[in-house]
N, C-alpha and C positions, 0 to 999 in steps of 0.2 A: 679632883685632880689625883691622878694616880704616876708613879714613878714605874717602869717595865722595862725589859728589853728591848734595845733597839736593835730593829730587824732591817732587811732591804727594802721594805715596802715603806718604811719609815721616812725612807733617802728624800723621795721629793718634800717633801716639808721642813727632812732636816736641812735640805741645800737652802730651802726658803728662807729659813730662820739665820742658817749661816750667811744668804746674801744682803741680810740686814745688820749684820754685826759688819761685814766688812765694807759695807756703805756707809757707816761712822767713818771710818781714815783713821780708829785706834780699837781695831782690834785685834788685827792680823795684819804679817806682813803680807801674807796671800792676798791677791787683787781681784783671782778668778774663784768663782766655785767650782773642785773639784768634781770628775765625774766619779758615782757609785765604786768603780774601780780603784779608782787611784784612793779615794777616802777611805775605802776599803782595808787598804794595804797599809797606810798612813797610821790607820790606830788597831790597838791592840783588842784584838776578837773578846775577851773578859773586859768588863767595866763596862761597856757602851748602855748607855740609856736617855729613855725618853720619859717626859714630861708628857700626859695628856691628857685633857679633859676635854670627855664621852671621847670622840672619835679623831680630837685633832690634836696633834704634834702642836706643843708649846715653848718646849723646849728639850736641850738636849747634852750630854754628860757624855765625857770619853778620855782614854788615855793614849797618850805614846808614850813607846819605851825613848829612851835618853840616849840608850848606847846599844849595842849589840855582845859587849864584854857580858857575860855570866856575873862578873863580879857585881855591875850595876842591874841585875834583874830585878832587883825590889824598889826599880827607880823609876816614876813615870812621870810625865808631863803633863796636865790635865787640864781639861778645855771644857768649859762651859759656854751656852751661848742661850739666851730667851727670846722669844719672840717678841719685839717690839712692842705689840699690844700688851703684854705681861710682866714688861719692866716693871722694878718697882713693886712687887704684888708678893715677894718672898719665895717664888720659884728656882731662883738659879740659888738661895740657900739649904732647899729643901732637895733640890738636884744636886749640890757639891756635895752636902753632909751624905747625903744616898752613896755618892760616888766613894767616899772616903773610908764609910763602913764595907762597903762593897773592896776597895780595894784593899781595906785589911785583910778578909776573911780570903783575900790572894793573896797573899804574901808578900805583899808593898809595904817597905816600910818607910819610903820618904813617897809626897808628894811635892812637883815644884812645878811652876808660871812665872812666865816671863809675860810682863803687862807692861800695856806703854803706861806713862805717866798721869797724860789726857784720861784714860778710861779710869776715872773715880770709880764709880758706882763700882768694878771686876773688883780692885782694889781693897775698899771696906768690905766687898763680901768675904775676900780670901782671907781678910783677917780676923775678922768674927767668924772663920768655920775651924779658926788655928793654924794658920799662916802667920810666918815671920818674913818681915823683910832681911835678907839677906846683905843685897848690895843693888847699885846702880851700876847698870851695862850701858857706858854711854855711846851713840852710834854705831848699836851692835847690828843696825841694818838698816837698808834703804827700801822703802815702800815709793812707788812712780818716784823715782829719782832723788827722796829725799830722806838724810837719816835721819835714824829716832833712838831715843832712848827707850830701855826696858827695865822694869824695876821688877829683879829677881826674888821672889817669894818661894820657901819650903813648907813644908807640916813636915813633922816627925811623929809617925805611930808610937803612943805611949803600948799601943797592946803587943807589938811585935820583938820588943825589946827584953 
């Protein structure tokens, strides 16, 4: 397994991967998979990466910005997601910790997630790569009609400070 850029050719397996996290009901408030464009536009061109072993997309790493203020530029949101066969296996650890060092050497100094409750497994991973729970966002949104909680998690770069 190796960790790389993610490119647009990457897109159909990253949609694949992404339409199995949000066929859980706790990953996303999103219902659809984005097209290439719009995913496009959604995250931030630095950070994007993929998981792959030999030739197949396993998984996949990215950020959004939080704001559009200058002030919060070294702030981003950040989205992990594995391919269902690969749960489990230490890839979205070895894809976050990638994403984290990757997004110091950009000049991010906070990272943060917003996780529903339901997704354990998102949850301990954020916290062993050095995530803190923050606070509870309770019915910060509604997913097919109904709301959910999100349990707000940061990292603070110790290198940036």
């Amino acid at each position: 397994m190796e960790i790389c850029k993610l490119k647009e050719s990457h897109y159909p397996e990253v949609a694949a991967i992404y339409r199995e996290g949000l066929d859980t009901g706790f990953a996303s408030f999103e219902t659809e998979v984005p097209s290439w464009e719009v995913w496009n536009q959604k995250f931030l061109a630095t950070c994007r990466f993929v998981a792959v072993d030999g030739q197949k997309v396993i998984g996949w790493a990215a950020l959004n910005p939080v704001s559009k203020r200058l002030v919060y530029s070294g702030v981003a949101e950040n989205t992990v997601y594995v391919a269902a066969s690969q749960r489990s296996t230490g890839i979205g650890r070895k894809l976050l910790n990638h994403l984290v060092t990757a997004s110091e050497k950009s000049g991010f100094w906070t990272l943060q997630a917003a996780i529903f409750p339901q997704n354990t497994a998102s949850l301990k991973l954020h916290q062993a790569c050095g995530f803190r729970v923050v606070g509870l966002r309770e019915k910060i949104g509604k997913r097919n009609g109904e709301w959910y909680d999100n349990i707000f998690l940061e990292r603070r770069s110790k290198k940036i400070f």
